[in-house]
N, C-alpha and C positions, 0 to 999 in steps of 0.2 A: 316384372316379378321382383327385382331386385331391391326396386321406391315402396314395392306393399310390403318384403320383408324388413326391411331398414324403422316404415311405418310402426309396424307392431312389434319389434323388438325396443325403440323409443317408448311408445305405447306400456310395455311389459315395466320397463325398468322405472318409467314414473308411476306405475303404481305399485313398483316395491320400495319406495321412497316411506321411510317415515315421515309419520304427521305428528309436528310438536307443535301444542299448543301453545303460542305466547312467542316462540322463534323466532318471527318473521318481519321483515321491512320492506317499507313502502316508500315511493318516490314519484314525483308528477315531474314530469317532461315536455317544455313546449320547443319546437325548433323550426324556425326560426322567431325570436320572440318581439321583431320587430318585423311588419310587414305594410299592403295597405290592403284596401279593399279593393275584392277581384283577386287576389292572391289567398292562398290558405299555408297553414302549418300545421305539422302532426304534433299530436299532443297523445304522448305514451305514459301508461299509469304502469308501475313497473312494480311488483311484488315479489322479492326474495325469501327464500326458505319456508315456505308453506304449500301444502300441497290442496290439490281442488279448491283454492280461492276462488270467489265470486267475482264476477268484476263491481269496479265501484258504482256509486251513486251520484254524479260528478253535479257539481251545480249547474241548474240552467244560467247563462246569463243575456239579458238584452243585448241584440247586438252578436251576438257571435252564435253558432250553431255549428253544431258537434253531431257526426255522421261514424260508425262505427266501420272499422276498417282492417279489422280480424286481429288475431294475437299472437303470439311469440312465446316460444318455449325454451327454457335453455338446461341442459343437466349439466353440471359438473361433478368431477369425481376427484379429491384432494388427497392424497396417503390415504384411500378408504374411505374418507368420509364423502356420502355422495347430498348433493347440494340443488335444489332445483329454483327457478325462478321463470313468473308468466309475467308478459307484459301486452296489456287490453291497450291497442292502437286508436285514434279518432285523427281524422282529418278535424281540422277546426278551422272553417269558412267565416271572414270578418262579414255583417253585413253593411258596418256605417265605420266612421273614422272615431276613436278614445280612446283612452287607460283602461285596460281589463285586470282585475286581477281572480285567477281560480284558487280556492282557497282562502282560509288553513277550514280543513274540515277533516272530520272522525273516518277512520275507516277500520271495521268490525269483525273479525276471524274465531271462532270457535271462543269466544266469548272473551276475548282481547282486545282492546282498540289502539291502535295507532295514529298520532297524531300528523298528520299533511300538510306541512310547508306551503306557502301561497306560494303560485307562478305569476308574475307581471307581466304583460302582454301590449306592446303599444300599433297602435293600429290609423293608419293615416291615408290622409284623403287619397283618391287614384289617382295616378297621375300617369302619362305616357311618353314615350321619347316624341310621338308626335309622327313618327314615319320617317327620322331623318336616317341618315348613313350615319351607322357610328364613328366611320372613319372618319367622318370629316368636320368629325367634332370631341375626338379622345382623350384633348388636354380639357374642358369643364365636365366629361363626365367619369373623372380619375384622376384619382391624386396619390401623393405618398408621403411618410412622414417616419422621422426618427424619432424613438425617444429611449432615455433611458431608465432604472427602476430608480435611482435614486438621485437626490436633492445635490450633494458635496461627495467626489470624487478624490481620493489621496492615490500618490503614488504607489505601486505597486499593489493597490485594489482591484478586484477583480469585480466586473459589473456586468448586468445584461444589460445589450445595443439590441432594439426593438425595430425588424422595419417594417411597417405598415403598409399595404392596396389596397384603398378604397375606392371600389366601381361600383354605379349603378347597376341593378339588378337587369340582367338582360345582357350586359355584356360582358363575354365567358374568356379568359385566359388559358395559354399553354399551363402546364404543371409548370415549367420549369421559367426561374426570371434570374438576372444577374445584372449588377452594381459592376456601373464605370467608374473611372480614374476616381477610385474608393482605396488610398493607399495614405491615409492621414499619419503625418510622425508624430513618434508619444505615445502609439496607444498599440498593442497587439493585437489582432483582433481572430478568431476563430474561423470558423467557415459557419455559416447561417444554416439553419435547420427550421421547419415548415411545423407550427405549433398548431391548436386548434383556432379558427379563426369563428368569425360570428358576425353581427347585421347589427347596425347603428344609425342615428341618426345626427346628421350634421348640416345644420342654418337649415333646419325643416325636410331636410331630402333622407331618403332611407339608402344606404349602401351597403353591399355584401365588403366585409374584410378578411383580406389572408396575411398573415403573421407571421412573422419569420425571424429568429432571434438567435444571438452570435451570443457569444464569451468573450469579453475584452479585458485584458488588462493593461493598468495604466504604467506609463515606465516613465512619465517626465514628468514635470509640473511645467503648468503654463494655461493659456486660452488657446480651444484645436475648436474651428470651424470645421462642421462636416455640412456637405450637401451633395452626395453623389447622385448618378441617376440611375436609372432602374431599367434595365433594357427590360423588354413582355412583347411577346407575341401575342395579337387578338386575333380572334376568331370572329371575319364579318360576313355574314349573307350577300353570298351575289346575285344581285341581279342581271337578268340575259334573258332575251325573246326564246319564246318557245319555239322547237323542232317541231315540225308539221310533217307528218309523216300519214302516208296518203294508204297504205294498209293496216299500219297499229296502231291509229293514233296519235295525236297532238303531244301526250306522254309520255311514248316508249323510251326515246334516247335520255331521259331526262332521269332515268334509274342509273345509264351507268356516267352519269355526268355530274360531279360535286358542285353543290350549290353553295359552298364557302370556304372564302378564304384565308389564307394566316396575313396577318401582317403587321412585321414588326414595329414599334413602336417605343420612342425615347421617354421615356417618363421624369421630370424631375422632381429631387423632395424639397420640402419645406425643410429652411436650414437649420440647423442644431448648434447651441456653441456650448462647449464644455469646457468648464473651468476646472483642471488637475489640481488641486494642493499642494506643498510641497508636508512633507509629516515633520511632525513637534519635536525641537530636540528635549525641551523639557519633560522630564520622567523618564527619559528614553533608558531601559537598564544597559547594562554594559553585556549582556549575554544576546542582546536582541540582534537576532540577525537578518531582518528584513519579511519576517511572515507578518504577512494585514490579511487581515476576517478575522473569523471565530473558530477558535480550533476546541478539541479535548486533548489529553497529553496524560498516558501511562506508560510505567515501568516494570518491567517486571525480572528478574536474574534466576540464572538457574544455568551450575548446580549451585546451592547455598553453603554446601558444609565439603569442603577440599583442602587440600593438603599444599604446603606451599611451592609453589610452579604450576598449580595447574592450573589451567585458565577458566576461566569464569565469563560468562555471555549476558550484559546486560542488552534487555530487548525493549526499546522504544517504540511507540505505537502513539501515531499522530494521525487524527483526525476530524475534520472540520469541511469548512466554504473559505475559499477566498485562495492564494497565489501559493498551490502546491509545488512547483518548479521552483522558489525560491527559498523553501524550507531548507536550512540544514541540522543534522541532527547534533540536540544536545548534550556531548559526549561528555563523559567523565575525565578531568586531566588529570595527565599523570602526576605522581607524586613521591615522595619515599615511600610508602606503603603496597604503591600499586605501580604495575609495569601496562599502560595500556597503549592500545593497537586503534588504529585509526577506524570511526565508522562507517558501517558499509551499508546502502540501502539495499532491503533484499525482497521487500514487497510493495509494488504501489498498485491503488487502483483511480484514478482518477473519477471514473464517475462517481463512486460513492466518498470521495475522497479521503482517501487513507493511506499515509507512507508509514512505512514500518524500517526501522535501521537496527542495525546487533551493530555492538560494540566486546572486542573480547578483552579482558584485562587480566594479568597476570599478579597476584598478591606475592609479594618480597618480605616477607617473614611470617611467625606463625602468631595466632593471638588475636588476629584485626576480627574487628568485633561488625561491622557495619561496611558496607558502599554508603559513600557520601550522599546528601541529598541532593537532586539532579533538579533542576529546571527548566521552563521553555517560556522565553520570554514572545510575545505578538502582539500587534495592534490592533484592537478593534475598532474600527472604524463608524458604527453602531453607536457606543458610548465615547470615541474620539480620545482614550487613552488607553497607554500600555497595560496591559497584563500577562501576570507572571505564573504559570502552573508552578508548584515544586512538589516532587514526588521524594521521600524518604526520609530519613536514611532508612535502609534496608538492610537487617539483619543478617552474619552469616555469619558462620563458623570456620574456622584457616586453622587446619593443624600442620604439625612439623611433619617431615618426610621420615620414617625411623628407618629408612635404609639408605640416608644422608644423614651422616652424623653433624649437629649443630656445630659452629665454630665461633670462636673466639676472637674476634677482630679487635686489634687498635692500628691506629695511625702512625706509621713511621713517621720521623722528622726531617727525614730525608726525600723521600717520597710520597705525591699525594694518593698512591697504590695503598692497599692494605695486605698485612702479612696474617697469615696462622701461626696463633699463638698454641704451641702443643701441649697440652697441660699433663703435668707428672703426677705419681702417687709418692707416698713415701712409701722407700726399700730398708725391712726390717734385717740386720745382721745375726745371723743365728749366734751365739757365743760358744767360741774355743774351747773345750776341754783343758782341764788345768793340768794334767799330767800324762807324756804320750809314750806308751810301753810299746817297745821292740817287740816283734810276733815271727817265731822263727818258722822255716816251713817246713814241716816234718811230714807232710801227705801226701808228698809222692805224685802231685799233680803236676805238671809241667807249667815252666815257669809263664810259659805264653799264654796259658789257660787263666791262668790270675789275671789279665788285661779284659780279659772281656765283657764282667762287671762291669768295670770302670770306663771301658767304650760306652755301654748301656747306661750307666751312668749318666756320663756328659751328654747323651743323647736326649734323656730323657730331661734333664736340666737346659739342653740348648731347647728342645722341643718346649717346655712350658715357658722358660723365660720370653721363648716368643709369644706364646700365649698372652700372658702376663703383656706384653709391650703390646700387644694389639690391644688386648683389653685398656688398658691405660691410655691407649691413644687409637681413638676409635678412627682419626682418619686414615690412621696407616692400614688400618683396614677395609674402611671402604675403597681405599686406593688399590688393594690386591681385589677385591671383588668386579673393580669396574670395569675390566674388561670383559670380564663375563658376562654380566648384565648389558653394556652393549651389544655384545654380540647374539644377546637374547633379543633385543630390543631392534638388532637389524634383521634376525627373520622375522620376526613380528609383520614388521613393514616390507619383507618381499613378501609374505602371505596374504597381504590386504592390498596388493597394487590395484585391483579393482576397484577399490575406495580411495581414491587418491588423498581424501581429507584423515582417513583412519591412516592410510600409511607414511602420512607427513607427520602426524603425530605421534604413530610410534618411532618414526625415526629423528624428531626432536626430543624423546624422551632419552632415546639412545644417547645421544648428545650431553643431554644433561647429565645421566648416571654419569657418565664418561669423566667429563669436564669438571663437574662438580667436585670429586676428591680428588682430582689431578689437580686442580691448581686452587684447590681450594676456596672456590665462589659459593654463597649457600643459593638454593634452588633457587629461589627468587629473583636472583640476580644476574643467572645464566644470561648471554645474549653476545651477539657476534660483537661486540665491541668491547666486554668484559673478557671476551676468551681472548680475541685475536691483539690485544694491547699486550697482557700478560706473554703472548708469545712470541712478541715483536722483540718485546724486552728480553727476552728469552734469546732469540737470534735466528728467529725463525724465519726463514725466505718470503719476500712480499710476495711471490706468485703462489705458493700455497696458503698463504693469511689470506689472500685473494679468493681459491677455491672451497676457506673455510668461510668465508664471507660468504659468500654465493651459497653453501649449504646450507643455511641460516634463513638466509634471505625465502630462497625458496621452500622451506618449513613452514614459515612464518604468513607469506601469499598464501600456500596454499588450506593451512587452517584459519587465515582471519580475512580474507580479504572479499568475504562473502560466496554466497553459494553456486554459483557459476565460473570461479576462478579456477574449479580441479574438472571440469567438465571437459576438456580437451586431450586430443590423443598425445597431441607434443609434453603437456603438462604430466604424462604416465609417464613419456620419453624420458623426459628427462629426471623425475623420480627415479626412477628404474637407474638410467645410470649414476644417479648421486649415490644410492644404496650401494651401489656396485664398489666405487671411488672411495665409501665413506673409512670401510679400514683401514685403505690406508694413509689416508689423511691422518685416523686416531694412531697409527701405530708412528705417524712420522709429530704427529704434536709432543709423543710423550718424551721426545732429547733433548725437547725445547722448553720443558716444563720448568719454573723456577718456585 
């Protein structure tokens, strides 16, 4: 019941299949396409995306006969869209030995034609092993052979190693075969993998071949001889006198008794010798760091428009054929303009071959107009010289921080440190009255009562004049606010501990508010070696310039040193108690300030 429901519910669904006219493709199949006579091959005519196709109208040809051998239906259904394809089978019996070929012929669908690639077909005299034991004759009917896909070999090229069995037809192997004292220096070689194989012929004889093909790369230069051998187990009919069994028959035991054997067998190949290159130092760029094939190479940054100190993620994206394990990414160096952080690889996929690296860089003042243009230098081994991708420059926008007030650097001559220059306004003097008249007190108010004015006074004069000096000197003011804003900027980061990268970041921001108008670095510039020099100098203890060090350091891993670095329960750990540590580290930096 359950083979007739399956039946008619396939049944249903090909014929809710639309029919387009003009859709549809066609393919002729012979396999195996070399044989002799007394052997046959199926030959499948295969027709996609049309519904109620006819079968063809195949040529007769001399010599071969074509016996129908039923069809094949296949549905598929893709995001919805459902796909159908019949394929009309034929045994094709040789009856003489030559070159057949079927095709190129018309074939016609609701008033469409499609054109039919010929199939070549080789067909050779009979021939038999004769009745011998294959065992005892494995090395003339089996061989094996390496080769490789290409002519000249450079170092650090990656190539495919081919290995070939070739057995007459009739004698059947295990699945599984393996290469002895196959450990040649110079070359890395993969593990082999079992490709489509196919029937040839070689000095007049027909052989089945199985194919098996590794990934190698080259890592020396030189000539490497290979010739390993090919361990296989075959499978031979045994021969043994018949059971005579005097109530069931001459037969019976001979069911549960196997009539062939395995038996292993040393195969060797036909040798190989490969000649490594050593690569050209001519044209070699100076950025080139050992990638050979053919790659692509984009860039891409983001965010583009920030503020200065905040970091910036330029994302590389490499891929190609040829020696992924030897790529490294083409970073940006750092310079006055830019603070960058080493790259990190953070996606590979090897089969399809694609490394992807971020790089995050810090911009040191406002203004910068562009990321430099970036490069990736490779060798193609293809056309046998260097070439150089360059992606950019790339546009982006760096503004100032307006709640770090910009500062005024020069160079002491004393020091290669830089000081804050605090820039003044001019202070207008109201002018004196030119003549000051005696005021007697005649109101009756007590004399203590006349002061209180003039308390409020000087209050209200001491209160603007500081205004005024903050105004004037915007760093003395961000200097009274930064302690606030860190201490905004460390719950920030104990409310994100779950995100270990969000709360390294707000707790490097903290940092920076902090440090920035205490010792007057501008954002750009912040960094454990900028803070912790100015507080040395200062006279501040090496074991706490030590634990401001290490706060820094671990900010710093944990926002750039790619995406698996904050994955870790130790790495919350110890977040968690930096955050904890970090006021009072800011409250013991600020004695030490100069």
């Amino acid at each position: 019941m359950r083979g007739i429901f399956c039946s008619l519910l396939c049944a249903f669904a090909i014929a809710g299949l639309p029919a387009r006219a003009g859709a549809f493709e066609v393919e002729l199949e012979v396999s195996p396409s070399v044989l002799r006579v007394g052997e046959s091959a199926m030959c499948r005519f295969v027709i996609r995306g049309a519904q109620g196709a006819p079968p063809p109208q195949l040529p007769s040809l001399d010599g071969l006969s074509m016996e129908p051998a039923g069809t094949e239906q296949n549905i598929s259904i893709v995001n919805g869209q459902q796909s159908l394809s019949i394929a009309y089978r034929y045994h094709l019996i040789p009856q003489k030995a030559g070159d057949y070929q079927i095709g190129p012929f018309e074939y016609s669908f609701q008033g469409r034609n499609q054109q039919v690639a010929p199939v070549r077909i080789k067909v050779l005299p009979a021939e038999s092993p004769g009745g011998q034991n294959p065992a005892s004759s494995l090395d003339e009917w089996m061989f094996a052979t390496l080769e490789v896909d290409r002519e000249k070999v450079y170092v650090q090229q990656v190539f495919d190693l081919t290995l070939s069995v070739f057995t007459l037809p009739g004698i059947n192997l295990d699945r599984y075969l393996s290469l002895l004292n196959f450990d040649p220096p110079g070359l890395s070689i993969g593990g082999f993998e079992e490709i489509a194989g196919d029937r040839t012929v070689v000095d007049g004889r027909v052989y089945d071949v199985r194919r098996f093909r590794a990934r190698v790369t080259a890592l020396a230069p030189g000539v490497i001889e290979l010739q390993p051998k090919v361990r296989v187990n075959v499978f031979v009919r045994r021969e043994r006198p018949r059971l005579q069994d005097p109530f069931f028959g001459d037969s019976f035991f001979d069911v549960f008794s196997p009539r062939v054997d395995v038996r292993a067998h040393t195969l060797p190949t036909r040798p190989l010798r490969l000649q490594i290159h050593e690569l050209p130092t001519e044209g070699r760029p100076s950025n080139f760091s050992g990638a050979v094939g053919q790659y692509s190479f984009d860039v891409t940054v983001s965010p583009t428009r920030v503020r200065v100190g905040e970091p910036i993620t330029i994302r590389y994206r490499i891929q190609g054929s040829g020696n992924m394990d030897g790529i490294r990414a083409p970073a940006l160096q750092a310079d006055h303009d830019f603070r960058a952080f080493d790259a990190q690889l953070t996606e590979q996929n090897r089969n399809e071959g694609v490394l992807v690296f971020e790089q995050a860089v810090i911009p040191r003042r406002p203004g910068l107009p562009e990321i430099p243009a970036l490069s990736f230098s490779f060798f193609n081994p293809l056309s046998e010289r260097y070439e150089t991708l360059v992606r950019g420059p790339i546009p982006i926008a760096v503004e100032s921080d307006p709640a770090t007030p910009a500062l005024a650097m020069r160079p002491r001559s004393d020091q290669t440190d830089w000081e804050t220059i605090r820039g003044t306004d001019l202070v207008y003097l109201k002018p004196a009255p030119k003549i000051w008249r005696p005021r007697s007190n005649n109101s009756g108010v007590p004399p203590f009562l006349h002061v209180l004015p003039a308390i409020g006074l000087l209050a209200g004069a001491l209160f603007a004049r500081r205004r005024e000096r903050l105004e004037r000197d915007p760093l003395a003011s961000a200097r009274r606010r930064a302690p606030r804003r860190a201490r905004a900027g460390l719950d920030r980061a104990r409310k994100s501990l779950d995100d270990p990268r969000s709360a390294a970041a707000s707790l490097s921001r903290a940092l920076a508010d902090y440090f920035g108008p205490l010792l007057g670095i501008e954002p750009g510039q912040i960094s454990a070696i900028s803070v912790c020099s100015r507080l040395r100098a200062g006279g501040m203890p090496d074991a706490l310039c030590k634990e401001l060090e290490a706060l820094f350091s671990l900010c710093e891993r944990l926002q750039f040193a790619g995406p698996a670095a904050a994955a870790g329960d130790s790495d919350r750990e110890a977040l968690a108690r930096a955050i904890e540590r970090a006021p009072d580290l800011l409250r013991a930096s600020r004695r030490y300030a100069r």
